[in-house]
VEXDREN-2710 file (C-alpha; in Angstrom, 1 decimal):
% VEXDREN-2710
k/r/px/py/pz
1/UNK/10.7/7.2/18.3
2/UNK/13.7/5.6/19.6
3/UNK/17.7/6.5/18.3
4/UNK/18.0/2.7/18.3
5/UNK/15.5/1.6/16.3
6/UNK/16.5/-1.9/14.3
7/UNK/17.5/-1.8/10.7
8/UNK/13.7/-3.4/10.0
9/UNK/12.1/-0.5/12.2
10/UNK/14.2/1.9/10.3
11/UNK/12.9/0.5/6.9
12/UNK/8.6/0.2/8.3
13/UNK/9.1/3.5/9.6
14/UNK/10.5/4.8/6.4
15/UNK/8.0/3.1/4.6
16/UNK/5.1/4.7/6.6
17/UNK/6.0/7.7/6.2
18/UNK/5.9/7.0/2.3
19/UNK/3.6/5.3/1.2
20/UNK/3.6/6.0/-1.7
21/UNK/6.8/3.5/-2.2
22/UNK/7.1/0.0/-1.8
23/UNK/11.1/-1.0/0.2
24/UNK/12.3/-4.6/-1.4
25/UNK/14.9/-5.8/0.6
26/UNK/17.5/-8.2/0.1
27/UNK/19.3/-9.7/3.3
28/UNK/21.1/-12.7/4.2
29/UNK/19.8/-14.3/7.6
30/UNK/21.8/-17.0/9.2
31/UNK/23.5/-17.9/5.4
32/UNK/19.9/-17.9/4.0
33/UNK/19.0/-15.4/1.2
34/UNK/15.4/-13.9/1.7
35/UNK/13.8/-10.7/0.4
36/UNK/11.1/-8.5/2.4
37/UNK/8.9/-6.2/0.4
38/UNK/8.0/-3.4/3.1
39/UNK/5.0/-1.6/2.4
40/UNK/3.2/1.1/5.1
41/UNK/5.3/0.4/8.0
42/UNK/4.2/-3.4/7.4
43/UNK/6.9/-6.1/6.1
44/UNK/6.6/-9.3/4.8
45/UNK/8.9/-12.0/3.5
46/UNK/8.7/-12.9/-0.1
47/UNK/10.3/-16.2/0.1
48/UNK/9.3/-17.9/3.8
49/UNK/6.6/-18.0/6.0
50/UNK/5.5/-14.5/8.1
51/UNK/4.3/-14.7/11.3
52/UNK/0.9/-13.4/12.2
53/UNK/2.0/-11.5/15.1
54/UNK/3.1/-7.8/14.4
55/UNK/6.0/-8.0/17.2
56/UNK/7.8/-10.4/15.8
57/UNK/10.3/-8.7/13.4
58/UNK/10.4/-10.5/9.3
59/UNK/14.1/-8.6/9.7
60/UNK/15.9/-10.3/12.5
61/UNK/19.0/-8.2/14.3
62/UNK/21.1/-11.1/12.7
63/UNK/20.4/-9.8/9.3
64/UNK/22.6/-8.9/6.5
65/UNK/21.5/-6.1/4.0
66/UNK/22.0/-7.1/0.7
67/UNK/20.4/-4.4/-0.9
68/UNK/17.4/-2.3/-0.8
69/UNK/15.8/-1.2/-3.7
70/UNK/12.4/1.6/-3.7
71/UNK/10.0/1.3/-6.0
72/UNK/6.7/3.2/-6.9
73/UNK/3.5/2.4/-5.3
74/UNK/1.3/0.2/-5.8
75/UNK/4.1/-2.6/-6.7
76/UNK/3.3/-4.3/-9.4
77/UNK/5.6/-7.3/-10.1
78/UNK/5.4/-7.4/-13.8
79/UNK/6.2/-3.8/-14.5
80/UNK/8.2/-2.3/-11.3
81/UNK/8.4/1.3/-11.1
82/UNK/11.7/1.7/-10.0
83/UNK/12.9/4.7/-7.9
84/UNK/16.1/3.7/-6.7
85/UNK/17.8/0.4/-7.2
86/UNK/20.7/-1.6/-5.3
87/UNK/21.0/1.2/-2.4
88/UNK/23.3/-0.5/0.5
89/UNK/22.0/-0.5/4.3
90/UNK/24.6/2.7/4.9
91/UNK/23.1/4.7/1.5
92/UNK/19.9/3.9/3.2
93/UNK/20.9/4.9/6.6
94/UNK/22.2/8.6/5.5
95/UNK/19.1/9.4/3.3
96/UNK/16.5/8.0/6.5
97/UNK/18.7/10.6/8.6
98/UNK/18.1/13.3/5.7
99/UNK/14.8/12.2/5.6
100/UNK/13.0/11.3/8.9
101/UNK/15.8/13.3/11.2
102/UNK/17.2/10.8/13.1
103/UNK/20.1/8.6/13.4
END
């Protein structure tokens, strides 16, 4: 795996490594709020359209980072499981590197 990996490769690879939790991001794309729910190294955008092609990235390099909250697989909408809530991209960052082992 490459060091310089994009903040939404970061967050699938996370993800597919656990899969037994469910990433819900929050970002700000080009002034326009969106959240991903990331699930097994697969995202998809809660609030616009996802493409059908795998290589093009629901988390652009343009992206802001709200937040990112982990929940408890399988999501279920109604009563979320949370694990962690409101973690910012750098809380995210330093547990990944704790995690995974890279930067």
């Amino acid at each position: 795996m490459s060091l310089n990996q994009s903040q939404g490769q970061k967050l699938e690879t996370y993800s597919s490594k656990y899969p037994q939790e469910v990433l819900l991001v929050k970002l700000e794309i080009d002034g326009e709020f969106d959240e991903v729910m990331i699930f097994k190294g697969f995202s998809s955008s809660l609030m616009r359209s996802t493409a059908f092609d795998p290589d093009v990235p629901v988390i652009s390099d343009r992206a802001e980072i709200i937040t990112i909250d982990r929940l408890k697989a399988p999501y279920k909408p109604n009563q979320p499981t949370y694990l962690q809530q409101g973690m910012t991209w750098t809380q995210f960052q330093a547990m990944y590197e704790s995690m995974i082992g890279e930067a």
